[in-house]
C-alpha atoms as a printed R data frame, in Angstrom:
    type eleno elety resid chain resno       x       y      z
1   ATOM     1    CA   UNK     A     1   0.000   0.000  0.000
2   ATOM     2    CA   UNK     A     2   1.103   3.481 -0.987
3   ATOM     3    CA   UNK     A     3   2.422   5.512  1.715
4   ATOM     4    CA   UNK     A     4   0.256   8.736  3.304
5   ATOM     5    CA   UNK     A     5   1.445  12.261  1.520
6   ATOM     6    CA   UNK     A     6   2.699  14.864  4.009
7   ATOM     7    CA   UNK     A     7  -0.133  16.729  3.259
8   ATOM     8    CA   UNK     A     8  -2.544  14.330  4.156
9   ATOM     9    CA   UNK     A     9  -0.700  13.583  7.220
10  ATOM    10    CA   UNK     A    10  -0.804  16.949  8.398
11  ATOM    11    CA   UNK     A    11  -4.523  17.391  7.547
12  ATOM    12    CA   UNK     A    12  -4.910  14.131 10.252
13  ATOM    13    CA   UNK     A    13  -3.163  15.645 12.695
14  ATOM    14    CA   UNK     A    14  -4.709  19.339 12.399
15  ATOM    15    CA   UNK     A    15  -4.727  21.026 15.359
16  ATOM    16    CA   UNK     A    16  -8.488  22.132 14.969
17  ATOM    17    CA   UNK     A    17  -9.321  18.522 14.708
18  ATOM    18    CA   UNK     A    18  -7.907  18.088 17.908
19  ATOM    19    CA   UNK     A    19  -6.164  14.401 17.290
20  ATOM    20    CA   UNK     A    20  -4.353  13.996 20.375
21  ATOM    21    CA   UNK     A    21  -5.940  13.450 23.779
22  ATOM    22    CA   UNK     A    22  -6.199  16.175 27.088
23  ATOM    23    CA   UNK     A    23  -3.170  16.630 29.109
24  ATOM    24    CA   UNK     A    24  -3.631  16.418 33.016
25  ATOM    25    CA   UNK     A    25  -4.133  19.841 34.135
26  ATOM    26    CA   UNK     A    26  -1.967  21.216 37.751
27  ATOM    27    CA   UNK     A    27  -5.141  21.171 39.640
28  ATOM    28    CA   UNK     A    28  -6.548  17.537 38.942
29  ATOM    29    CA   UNK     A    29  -5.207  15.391 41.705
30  ATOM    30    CA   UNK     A    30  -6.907  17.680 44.465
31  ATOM    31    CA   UNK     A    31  -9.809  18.175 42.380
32  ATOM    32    CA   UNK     A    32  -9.992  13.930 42.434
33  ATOM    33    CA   UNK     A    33  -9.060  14.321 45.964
34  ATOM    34    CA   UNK     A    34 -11.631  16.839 47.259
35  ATOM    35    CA   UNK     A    35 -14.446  14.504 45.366
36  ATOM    36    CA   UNK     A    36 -13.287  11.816 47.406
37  ATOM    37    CA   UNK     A    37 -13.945  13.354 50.221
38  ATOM    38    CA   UNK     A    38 -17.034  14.899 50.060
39  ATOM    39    CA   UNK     A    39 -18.233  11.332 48.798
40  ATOM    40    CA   UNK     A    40 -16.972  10.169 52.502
41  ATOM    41    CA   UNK     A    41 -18.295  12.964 54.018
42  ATOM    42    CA   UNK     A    42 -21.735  11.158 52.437
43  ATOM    43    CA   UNK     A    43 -20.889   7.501 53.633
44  ATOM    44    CA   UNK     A    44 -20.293   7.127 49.818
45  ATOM    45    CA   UNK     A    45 -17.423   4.816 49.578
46  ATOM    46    CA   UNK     A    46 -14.585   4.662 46.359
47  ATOM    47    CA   UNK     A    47 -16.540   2.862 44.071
48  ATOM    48    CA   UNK     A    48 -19.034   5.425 44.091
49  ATOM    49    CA   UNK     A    49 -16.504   8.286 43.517
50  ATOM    50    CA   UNK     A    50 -14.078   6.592 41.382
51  ATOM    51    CA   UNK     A    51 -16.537   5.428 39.012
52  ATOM    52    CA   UNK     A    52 -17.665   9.343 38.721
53  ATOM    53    CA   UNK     A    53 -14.025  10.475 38.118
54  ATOM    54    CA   UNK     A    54 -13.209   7.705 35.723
55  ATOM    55    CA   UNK     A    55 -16.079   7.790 33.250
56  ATOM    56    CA   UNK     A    56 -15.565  11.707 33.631
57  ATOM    57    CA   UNK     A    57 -12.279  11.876 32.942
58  ATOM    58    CA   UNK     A    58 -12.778   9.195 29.926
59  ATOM    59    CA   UNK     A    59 -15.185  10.943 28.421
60  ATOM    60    CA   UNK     A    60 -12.874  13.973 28.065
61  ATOM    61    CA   UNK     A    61  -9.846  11.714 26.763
62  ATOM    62    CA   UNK     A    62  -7.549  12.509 29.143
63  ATOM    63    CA   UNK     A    63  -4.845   9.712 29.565
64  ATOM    64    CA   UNK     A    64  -2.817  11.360 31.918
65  ATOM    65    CA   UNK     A    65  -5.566  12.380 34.419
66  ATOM    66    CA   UNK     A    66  -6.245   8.597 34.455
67  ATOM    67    CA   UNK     A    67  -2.764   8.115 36.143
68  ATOM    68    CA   UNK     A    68  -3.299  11.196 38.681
69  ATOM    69    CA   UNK     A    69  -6.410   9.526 39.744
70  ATOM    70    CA   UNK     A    70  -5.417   5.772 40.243
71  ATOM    71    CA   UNK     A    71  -2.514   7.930 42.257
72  ATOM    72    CA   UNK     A    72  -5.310   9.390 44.265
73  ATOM    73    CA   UNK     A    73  -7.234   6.435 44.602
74  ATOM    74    CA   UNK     A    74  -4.530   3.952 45.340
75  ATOM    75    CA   UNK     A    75  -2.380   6.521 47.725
76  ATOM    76    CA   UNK     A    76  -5.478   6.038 49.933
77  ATOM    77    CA   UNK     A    77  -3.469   5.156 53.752
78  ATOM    78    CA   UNK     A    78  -6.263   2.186 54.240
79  ATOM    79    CA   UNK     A    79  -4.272   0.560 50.816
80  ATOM    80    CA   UNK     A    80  -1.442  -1.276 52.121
81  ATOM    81    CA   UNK     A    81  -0.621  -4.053 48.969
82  ATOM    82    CA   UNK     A    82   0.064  -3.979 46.018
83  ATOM    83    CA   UNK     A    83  -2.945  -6.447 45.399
84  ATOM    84    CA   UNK     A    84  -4.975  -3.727 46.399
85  ATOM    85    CA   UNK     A    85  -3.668  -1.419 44.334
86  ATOM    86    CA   UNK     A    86  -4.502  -3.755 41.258
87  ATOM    87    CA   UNK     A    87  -8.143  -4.418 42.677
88  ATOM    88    CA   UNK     A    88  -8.383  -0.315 42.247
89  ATOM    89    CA   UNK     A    89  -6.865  -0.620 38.696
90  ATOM    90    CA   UNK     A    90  -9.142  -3.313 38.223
91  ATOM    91    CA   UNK     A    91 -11.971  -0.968 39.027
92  ATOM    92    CA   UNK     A    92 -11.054   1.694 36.468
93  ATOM    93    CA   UNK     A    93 -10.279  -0.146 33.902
94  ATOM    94    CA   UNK     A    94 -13.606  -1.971 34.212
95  ATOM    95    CA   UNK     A    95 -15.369   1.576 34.409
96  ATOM    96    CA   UNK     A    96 -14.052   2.108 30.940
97  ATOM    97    CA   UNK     A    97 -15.077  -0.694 29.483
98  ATOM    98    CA   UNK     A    98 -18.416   0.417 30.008
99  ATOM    99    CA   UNK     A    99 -17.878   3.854 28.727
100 ATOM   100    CA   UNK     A   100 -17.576   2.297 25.189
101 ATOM   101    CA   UNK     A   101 -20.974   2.594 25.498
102 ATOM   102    CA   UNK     A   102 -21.684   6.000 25.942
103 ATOM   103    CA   UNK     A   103 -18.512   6.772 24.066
104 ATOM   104    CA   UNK     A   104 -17.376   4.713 21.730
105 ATOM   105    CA   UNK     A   105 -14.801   2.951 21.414
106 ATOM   106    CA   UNK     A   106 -11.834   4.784 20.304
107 ATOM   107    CA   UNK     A   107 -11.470   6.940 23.839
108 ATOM   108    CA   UNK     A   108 -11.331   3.581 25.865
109 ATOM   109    CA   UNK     A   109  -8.980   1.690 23.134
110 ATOM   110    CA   UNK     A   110  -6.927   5.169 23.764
111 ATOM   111    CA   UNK     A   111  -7.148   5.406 27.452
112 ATOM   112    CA   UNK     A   112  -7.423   2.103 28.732
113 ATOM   113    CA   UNK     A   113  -3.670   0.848 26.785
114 ATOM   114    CA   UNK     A   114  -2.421   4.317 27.840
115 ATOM   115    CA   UNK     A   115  -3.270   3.629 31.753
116 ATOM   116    CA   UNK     A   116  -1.780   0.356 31.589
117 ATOM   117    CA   UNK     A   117   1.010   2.100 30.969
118 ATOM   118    CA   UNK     A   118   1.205   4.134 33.181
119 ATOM   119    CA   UNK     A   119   0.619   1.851 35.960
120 ATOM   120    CA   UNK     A   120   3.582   0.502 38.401
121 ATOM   121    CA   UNK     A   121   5.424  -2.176 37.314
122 ATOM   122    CA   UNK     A   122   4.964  -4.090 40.395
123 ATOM   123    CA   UNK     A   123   0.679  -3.844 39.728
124 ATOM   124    CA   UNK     A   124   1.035  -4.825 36.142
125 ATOM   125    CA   UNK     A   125   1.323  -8.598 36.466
126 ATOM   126    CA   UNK     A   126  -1.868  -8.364 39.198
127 ATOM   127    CA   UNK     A   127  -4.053  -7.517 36.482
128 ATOM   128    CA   UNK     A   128  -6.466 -10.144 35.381
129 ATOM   129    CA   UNK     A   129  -5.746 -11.414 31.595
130 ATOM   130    CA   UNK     A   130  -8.666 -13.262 31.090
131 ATOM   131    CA   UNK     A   131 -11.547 -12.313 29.375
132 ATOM   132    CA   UNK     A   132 -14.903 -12.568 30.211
133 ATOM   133    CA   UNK     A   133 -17.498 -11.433 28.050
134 ATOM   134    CA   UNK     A   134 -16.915 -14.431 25.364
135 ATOM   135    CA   UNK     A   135 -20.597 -15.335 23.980
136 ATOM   136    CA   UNK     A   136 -21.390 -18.896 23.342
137 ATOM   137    CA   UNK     A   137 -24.156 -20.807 22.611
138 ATOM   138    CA   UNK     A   138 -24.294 -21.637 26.651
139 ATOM   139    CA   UNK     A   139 -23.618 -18.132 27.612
140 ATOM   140    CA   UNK     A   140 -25.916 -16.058 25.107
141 ATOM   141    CA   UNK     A   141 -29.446 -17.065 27.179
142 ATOM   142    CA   UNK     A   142 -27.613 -15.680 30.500
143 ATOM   143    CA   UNK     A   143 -26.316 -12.649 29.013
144 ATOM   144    CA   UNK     A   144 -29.811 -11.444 27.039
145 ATOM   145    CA   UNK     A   145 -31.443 -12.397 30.543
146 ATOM   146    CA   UNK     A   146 -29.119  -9.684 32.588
147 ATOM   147    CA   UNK     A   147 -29.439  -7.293 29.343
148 ATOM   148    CA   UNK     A   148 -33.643  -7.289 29.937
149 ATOM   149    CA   UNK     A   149 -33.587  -7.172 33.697
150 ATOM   150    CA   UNK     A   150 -30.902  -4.430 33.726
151 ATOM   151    CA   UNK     A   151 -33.162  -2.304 31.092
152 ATOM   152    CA   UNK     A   152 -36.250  -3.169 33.257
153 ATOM   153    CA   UNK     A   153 -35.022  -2.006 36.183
154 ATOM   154    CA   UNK     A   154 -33.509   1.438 34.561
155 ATOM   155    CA   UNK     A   155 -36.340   2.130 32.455
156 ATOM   156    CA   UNK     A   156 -39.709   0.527 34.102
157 ATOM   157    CA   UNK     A   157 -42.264   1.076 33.820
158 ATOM   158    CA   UNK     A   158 -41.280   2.861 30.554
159 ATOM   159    CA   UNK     A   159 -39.281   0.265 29.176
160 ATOM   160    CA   UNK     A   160 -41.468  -1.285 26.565
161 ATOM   161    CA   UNK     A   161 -42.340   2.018 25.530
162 ATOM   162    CA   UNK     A   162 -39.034   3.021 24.715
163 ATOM   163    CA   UNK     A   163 -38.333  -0.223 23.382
164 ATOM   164    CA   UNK     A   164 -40.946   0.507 20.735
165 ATOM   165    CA   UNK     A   165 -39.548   4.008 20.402
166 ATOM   166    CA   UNK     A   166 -35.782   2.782 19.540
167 ATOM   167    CA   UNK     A   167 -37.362   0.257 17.513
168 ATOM   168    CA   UNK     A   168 -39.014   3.067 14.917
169 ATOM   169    CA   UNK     A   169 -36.163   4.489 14.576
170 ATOM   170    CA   UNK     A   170 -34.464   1.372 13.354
171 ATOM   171    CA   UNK     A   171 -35.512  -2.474 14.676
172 ATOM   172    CA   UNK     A   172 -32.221  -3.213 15.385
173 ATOM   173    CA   UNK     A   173 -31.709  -0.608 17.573
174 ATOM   174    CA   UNK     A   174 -33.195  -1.971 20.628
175 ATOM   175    CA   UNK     A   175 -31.586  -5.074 19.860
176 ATOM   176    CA   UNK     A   176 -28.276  -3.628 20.567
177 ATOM   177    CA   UNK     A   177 -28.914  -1.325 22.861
178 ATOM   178    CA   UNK     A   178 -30.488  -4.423 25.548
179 ATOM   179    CA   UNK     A   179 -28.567  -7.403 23.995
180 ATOM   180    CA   UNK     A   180 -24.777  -5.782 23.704
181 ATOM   181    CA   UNK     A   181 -25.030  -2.970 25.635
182 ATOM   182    CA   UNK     A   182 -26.861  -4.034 28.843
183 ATOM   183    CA   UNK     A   183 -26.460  -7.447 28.484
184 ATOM   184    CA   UNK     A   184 -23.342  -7.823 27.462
185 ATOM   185    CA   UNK     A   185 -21.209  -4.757 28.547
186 ATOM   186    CA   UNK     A   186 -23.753  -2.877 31.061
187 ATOM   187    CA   UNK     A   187 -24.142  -5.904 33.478
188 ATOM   188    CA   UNK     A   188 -21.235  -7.397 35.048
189 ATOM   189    CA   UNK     A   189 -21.114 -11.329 33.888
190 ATOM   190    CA   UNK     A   190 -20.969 -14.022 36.609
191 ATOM   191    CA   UNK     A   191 -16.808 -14.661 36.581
192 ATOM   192    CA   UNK     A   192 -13.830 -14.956 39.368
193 ATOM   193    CA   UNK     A   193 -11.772 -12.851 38.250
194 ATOM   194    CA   UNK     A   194 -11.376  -9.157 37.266
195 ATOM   195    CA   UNK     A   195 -13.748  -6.183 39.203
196 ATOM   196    CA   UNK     A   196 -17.023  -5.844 39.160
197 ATOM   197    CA   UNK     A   197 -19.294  -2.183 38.416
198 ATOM   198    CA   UNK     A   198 -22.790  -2.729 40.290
199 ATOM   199    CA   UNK     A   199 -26.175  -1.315 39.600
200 ATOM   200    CA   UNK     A   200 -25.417   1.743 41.663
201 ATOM   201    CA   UNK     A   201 -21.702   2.602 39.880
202 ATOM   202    CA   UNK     A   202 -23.048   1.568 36.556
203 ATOM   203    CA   UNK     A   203 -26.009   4.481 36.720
204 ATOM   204    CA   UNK     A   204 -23.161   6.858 37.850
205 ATOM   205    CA   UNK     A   205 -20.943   5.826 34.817
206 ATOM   206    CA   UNK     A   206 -23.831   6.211 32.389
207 ATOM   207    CA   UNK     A   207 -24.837   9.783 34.503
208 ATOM   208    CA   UNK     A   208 -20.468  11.055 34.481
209 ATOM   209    CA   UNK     A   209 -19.828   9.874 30.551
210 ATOM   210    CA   UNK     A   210 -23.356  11.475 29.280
211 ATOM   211    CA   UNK     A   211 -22.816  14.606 31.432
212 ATOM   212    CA   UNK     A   212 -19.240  15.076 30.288
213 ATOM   213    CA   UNK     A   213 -19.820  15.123 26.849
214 ATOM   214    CA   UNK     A   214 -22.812  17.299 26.925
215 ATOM   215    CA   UNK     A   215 -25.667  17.688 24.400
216 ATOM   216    CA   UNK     A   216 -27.607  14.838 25.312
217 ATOM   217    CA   UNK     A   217 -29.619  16.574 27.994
218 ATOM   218    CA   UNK     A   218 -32.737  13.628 27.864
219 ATOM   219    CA   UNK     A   219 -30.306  10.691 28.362
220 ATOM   220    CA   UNK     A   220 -28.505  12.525 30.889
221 ATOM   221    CA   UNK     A   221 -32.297  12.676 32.784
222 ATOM   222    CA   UNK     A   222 -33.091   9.193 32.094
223 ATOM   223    CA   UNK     A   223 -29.980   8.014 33.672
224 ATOM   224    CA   UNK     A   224 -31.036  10.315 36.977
225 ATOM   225    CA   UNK     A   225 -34.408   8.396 36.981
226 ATOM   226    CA   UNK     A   226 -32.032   5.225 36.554
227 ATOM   227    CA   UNK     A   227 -30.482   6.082 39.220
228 ATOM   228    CA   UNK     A   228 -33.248   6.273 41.857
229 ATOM   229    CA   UNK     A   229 -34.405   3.446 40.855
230 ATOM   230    CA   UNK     A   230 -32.356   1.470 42.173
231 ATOM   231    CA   UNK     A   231 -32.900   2.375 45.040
232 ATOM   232    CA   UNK     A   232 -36.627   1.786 44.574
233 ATOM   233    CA   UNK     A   233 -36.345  -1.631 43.387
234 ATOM   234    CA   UNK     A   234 -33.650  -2.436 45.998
235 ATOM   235    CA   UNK     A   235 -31.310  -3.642 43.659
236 ATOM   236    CA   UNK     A   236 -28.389  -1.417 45.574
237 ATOM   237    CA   UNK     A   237 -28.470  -3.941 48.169
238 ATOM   238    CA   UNK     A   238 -26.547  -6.184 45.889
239 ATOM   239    CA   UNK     A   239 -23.516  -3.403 45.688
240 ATOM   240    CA   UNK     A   240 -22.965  -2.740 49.733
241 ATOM   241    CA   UNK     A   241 -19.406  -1.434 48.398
242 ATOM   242    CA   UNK     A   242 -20.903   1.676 46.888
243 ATOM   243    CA   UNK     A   243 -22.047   2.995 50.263
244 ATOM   244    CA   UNK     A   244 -23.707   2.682 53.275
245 ATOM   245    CA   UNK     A   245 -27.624   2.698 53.461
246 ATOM   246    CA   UNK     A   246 -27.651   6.691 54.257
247 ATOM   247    CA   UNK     A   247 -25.309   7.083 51.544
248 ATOM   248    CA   UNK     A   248 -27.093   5.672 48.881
249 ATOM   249    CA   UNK     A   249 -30.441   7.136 50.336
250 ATOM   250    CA   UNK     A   250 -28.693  10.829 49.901
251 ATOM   251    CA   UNK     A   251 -26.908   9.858 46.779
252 ATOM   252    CA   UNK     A   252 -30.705   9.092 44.807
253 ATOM   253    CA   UNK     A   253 -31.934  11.933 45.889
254 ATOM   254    CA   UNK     A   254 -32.045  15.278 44.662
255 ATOM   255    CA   UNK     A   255 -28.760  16.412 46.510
256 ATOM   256    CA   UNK     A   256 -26.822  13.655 46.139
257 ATOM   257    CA   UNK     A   257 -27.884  13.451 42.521
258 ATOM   258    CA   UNK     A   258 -27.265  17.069 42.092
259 ATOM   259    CA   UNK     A   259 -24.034  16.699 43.874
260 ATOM   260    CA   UNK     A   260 -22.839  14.031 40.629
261 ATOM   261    CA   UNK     A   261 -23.575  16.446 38.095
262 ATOM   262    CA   UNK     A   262 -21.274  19.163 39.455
263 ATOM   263    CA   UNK     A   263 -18.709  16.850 40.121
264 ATOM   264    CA   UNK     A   264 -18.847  15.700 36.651
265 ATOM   265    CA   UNK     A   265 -18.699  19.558 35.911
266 ATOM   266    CA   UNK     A   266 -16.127  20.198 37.698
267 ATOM   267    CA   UNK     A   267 -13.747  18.243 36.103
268 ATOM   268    CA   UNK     A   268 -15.290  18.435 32.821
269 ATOM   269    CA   UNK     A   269 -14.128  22.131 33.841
270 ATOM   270    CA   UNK     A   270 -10.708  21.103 34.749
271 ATOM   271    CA   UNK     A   271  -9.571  18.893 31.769
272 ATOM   272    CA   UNK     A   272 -11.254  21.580 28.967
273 ATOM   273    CA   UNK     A   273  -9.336  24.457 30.764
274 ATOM   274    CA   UNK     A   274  -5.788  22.744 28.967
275 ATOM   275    CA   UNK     A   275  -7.322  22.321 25.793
């Protein structure tokens, strides 16, 4: 194959286009640092906040913030191992996987091989190398199952409706959306290895990556409503980690949930300051 003419190269890489991803800005790690706290201040505990910070900071492609945060996160004095450490990698990494879909994804192919990079050398060979979101003809009835119970409990008692709705706009639309979004990338699979992202984190993901990247104002709602519904349905019980029972109470409702969207803002804020 013919090689790319200067000219074209250049036209890639044009600096309006903006080709290369966000550096960290000076203020990030005590930005990261004062959301933690607050979210403790809230019997919220990391998951909750680290799942915020990580789809945020995905969604504005910025690598390098990625590394101040698992600093943040993992400098934490209760960490004492390096196994820990790697469960908190684990964590973020498994946040964006998700984000591919609210994202794309490009951003996660970007971010995810650059923060493997970045980690320490002695967390590296901690990190789980086997995959587990392989369909098969014994896995594909599970995986549709938690892709329709995820939706319903998002979306009820709207869910058909909406179903119907994606479904006019193309009939394959739903299909994806429930079967390989929910099913298979939205809900974690049943597995012994890697980190799991609950109900509760997941609904924060979906609430950080839509908020950050703005413009989508009605998904951004929906996602709120998701939210609080999980409280409603008591499927937060399953994911103690993300905070105590007060925690999640405050975190559904209209502080707490007001308290994610400016935390999404504020580092939205941060990261397009160094643009």
């Amino acid at each position: 194959m013919s090689k790319l003419s200067p000219a074209l190269k250049t036209l890639i890489n044009a600096p309006h286009a903006r080709p290369g991803p966000l550096p960290a800005p000076p203020n990030i790690r005590a930005i990261y640092a004062q959301i933690a706290a607050e979210a403790s201040s809230h019997s919220l505990h990391r998951p909750s906040w680290l799942a915020l910070t990580t789809a945020a900071t995905m969604t504005m492609n910025s690598p390098d913030s990625m590394a101040a945060l698992f600093s943040v996160a993992a400098g934490d004095p209760s960490i004492r191992s390096d196994r820990e450490r790697a469960a908190i990698a684990e964590f973020m990494r498994e946040v964006g996987l998700k984000c591919i879909g609210f994202n794309g994804v490009p951003r996660t192919i970007n971010n995810l091989n650059a923060f493997r990079a970045s980690l320490p050398p002695s967390i590296v060979p901690l990190l789980s190398t086997t995959p587990t979101r392989h369909l098969t003809p014994g896995t594909i009835p599970s995986v549709t199952a938690r892709g329709n119970k995820l939706w319903e409990s998002v979306y009820r008692p709207l869910s058909r409706k909406l179903e119907a709705k994606l479904a006019d706009a193309h009939p394959d639309l739903p299909v994806f959306i429930i079967e390989g979004e929910y099913g298979a990338l939205f809900s974690d699979p049943e597995r012994r290895t890697g980190a799991n992202v609950g109900r509760v984190t997941t609904s924060i993901v979906a609430i950080a990556c839509l908020r950050a990247q703005q413009g989508v104002g009605p998904q951004v709602l929906s996602h709120v409503f998701g939210l609080r519904k999980a409280w409603e349905d008591g499927s937060w019980e399953g994911e103690r980690e993300a905070g105590t029972r007060e925690g999640v109470e405050w975190l559904v409702g209209d502080e707490g949930c007001g308290w994610v969207l400016e935390k999404v803002d504020q580092v939205v804020g941060a990261l397009s300051a160094v643009r």
